[in-house]
C-alpha positions as CSV (number, residue, x, y, z in Angstrom):
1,X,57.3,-88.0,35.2
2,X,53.8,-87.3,35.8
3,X,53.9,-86.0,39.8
4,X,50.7,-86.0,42.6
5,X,48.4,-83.6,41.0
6,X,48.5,-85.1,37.5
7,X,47.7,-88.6,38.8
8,X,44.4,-86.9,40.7
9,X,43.9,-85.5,37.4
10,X,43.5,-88.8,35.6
11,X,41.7,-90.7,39.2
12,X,39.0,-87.9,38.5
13,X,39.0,-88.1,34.3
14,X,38.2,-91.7,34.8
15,X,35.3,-91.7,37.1
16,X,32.7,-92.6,34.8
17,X,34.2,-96.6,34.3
18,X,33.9,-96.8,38.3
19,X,31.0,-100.0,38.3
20,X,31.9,-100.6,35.3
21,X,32.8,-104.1,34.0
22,X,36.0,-105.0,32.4
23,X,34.8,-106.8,29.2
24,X,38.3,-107.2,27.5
25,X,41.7,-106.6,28.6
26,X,45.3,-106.5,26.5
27,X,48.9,-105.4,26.3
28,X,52.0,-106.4,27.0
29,X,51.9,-105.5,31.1
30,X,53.7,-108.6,32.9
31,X,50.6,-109.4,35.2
32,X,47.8,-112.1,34.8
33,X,45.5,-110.1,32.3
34,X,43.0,-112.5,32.6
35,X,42.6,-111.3,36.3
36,X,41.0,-108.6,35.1
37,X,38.5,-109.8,32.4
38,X,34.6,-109.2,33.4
39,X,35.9,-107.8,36.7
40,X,33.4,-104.9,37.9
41,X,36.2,-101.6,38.9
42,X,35.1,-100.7,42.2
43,X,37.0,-97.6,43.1
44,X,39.9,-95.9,41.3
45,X,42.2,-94.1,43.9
46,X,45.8,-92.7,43.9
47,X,48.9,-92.5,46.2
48,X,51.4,-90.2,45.0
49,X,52.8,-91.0,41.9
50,X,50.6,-94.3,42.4
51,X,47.5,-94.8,40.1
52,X,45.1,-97.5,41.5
53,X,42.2,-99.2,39.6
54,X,40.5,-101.6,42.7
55,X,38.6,-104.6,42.2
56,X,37.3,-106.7,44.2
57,X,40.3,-108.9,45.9
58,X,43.1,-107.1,44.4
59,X,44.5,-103.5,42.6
60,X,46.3,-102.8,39.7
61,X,48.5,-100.3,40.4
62,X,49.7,-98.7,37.3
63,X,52.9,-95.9,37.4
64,X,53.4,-93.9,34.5
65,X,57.2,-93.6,35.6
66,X,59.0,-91.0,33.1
67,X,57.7,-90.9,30.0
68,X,54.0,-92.7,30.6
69,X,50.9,-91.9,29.4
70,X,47.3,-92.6,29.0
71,X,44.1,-92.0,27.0
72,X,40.5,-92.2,27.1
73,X,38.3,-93.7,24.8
74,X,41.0,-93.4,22.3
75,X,44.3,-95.1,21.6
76,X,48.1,-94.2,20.4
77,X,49.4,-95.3,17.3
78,X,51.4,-97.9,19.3
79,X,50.9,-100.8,21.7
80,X,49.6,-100.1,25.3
81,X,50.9,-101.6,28.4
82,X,47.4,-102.1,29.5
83,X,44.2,-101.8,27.5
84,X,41.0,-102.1,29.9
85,X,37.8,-102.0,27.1
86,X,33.8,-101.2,28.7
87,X,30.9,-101.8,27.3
88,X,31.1,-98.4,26.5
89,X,34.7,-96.8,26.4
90,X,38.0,-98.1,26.9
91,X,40.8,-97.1,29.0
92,X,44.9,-97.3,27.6
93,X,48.0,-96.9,29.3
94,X,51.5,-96.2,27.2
95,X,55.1,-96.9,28.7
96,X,54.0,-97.4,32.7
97,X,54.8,-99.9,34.8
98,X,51.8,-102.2,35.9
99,X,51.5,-104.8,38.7
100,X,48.8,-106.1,41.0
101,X,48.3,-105.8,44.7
102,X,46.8,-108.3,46.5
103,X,46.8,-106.9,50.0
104,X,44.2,-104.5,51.6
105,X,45.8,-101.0,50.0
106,X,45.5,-99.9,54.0
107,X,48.3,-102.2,54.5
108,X,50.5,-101.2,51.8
109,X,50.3,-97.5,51.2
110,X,50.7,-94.8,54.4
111,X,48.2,-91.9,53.2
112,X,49.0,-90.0,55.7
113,X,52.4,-89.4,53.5
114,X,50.5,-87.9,50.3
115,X,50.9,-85.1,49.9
116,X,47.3,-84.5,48.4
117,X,45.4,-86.7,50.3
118,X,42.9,-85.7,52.8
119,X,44.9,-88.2,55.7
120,X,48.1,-86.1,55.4
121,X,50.1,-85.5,58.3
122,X,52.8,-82.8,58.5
123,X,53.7,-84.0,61.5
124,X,54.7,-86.5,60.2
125,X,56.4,-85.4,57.5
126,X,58.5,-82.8,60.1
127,X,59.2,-86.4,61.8
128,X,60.3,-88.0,58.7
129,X,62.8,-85.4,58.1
130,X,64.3,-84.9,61.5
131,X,65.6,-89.1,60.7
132,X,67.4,-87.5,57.3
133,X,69.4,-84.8,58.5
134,X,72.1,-85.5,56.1
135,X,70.0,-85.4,53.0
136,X,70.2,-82.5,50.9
137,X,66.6,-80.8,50.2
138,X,66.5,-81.1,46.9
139,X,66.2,-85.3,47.1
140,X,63.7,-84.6,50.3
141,X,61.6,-82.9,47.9
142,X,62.0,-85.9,45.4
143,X,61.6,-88.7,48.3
144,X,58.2,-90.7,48.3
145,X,58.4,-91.7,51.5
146,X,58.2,-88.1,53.1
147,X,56.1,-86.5,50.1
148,X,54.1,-88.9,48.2
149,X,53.4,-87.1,44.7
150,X,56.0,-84.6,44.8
151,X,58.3,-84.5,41.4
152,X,60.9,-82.3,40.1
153,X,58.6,-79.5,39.4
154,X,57.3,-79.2,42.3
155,X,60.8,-79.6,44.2
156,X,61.8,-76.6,42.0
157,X,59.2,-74.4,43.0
158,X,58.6,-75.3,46.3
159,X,62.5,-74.0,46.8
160,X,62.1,-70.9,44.9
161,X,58.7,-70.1,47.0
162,X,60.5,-70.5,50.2
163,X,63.7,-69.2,49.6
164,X,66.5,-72.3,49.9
165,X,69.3,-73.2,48.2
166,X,68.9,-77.1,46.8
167,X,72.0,-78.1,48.3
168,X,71.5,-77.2,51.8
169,X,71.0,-80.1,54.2
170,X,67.7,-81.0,55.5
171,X,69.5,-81.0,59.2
172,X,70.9,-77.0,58.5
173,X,67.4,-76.1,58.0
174,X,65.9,-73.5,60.8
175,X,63.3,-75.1,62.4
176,X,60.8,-72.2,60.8
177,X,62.5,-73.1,57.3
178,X,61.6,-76.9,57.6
179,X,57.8,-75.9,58.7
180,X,57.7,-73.9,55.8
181,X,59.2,-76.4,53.5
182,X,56.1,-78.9,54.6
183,X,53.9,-76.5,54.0
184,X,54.3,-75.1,50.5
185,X,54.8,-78.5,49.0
186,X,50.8,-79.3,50.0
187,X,50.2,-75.2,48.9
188,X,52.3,-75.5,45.4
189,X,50.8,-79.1,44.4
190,X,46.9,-77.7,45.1
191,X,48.4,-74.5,43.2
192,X,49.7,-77.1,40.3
193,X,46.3,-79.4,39.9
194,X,44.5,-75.5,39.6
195,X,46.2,-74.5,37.0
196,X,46.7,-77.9,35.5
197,X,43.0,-78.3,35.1
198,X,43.2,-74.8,33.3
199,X,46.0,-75.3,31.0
200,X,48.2,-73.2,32.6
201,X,50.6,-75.0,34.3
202,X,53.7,-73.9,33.2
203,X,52.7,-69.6,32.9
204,X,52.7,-70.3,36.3
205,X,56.3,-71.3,36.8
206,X,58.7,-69.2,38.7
207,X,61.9,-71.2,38.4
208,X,61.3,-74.7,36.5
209,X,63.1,-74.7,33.3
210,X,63.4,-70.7,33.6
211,X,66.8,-68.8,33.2
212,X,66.3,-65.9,34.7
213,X,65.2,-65.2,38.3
214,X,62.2,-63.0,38.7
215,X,63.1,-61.3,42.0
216,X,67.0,-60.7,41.6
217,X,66.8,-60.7,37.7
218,X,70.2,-62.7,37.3
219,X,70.5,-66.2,35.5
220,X,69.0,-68.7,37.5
221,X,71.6,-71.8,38.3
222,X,70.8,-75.1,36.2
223,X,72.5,-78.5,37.9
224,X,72.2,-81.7,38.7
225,X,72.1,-82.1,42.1
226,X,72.0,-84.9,44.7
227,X,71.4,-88.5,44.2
228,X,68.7,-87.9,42.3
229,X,71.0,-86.3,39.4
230,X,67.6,-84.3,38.4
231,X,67.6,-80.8,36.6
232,X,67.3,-78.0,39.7
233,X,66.8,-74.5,38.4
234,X,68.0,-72.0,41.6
235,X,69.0,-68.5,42.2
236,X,72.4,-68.1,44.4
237,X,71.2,-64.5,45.7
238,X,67.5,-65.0,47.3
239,X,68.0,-68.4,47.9
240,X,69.9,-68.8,50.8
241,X,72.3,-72.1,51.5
242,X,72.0,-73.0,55.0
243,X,75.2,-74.2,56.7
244,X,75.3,-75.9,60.2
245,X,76.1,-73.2,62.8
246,X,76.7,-75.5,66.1
């Protein structure tokens, strides 16, 4: 699943069809194509996982969910969900889900919860988490509604970087822990879209997918944890499961 920093990615690749006018639209997306046909895009913005193409009146907000993709003045050998063609260029989107807001985007997205976006609020965020004290940090990392854009890469490194066990409790965190946890996931997605943009996303990964750990050099831990069920790659030496001590 494409996370935050690979959605800016695509907001930014895609910046030359903003005043542009839809000329032709296609695919098998469940929405009223015709919406769309010699509509002028007026902004392209994002929201976490969240890719949004505005018009005038309404956005199509297109997720890429697990296994999405797009392209740029090319297509796939197979049938896109959503095909926007320009007078010059076209834009194609593979396996996502598509639908169209009508509300002001102000109304329906908080940006203060992306993670990426200039409006974020850790505050916030430390608010968010004191209301889930039961929730294990691996599915905090995973939940939209604390850290708009953060995936399962992210959630691995962001755990290895500070040091904490997935299965400890959001509420078992130390205070200083929990500060630290906010923090990293803005530092590691800014780290990810750098290296993204340079190809080198995954020389930079400390613990996604890896086996061994590079501080203790003992096999890392693969599981499925939470209620998310997604793969978490951890080290049981340097990072430290935090029980509650009252």
């Amino acid at each position: 699943m494409p996370e935050g920093p690979s959605i800016v990615i695509l907001r930014e690749e895609v910046l030359s069809f903003r005043g542009k006018e839809v000329i032709d639209v296609a695919g098998y997306a469940k929405i009223d194509l015709e919406r769309l046909r010699n509509k002028k895009i007026i902004a392209f913005k994002s929201w976490g996982k969240h890719f949004l193409i505005c018009f005038k009146g309404f956005t199509v907000r297109i997720h890429l969910l697990m296994f999405g993709t797009y392209r740029i003045n090319e297509k796939k050998n197979s049938n896109p969900t959503l095909h926007l063609q320009f007078a010059k260029g076209e834009l194609n989107f593979y396996t996502c889900a598509v639908r169209i807001i009508d509300e002001s985007l102000d109304e329906v997205y908080d940006w203060s919860g992306d993670v990426m976006n200039e409006a974020w609020d850790p505050k916030k965020a430390m608010a968010k988490l004191k209301e889930v004290p039961e929730m294990l940090v691996a599915d905090a990392l995973l939940n939209q509604d604390i850290f708009a854009g953060s995936g399962n890469i992210i959630k691995n490194e962001v755990l290895f970087r500070i040091r904490v066990h997935p299965e400890t409790k959001v509420g078992d965190l130390p205070l200083k822990k929990k500060r630290e946890l906010v923090k990293e996931v803005v530092n590691y997605s800014f780290d990810f879209l750098h290296w993204k943009k340079e190809y080198k996303l995954k020389e930079h990964w400390l613990a996604h997918t890896k086996k061994i750990c590079p501080r203790c050099h003992i096999p890392f831990q693969k599981a499925y944890i939470g209620t998310t069920k997604r793969r978490t790659f951890y080290c049981t030496n340097c990072q430290i499961r935090y029980y509650d001590t009252k």
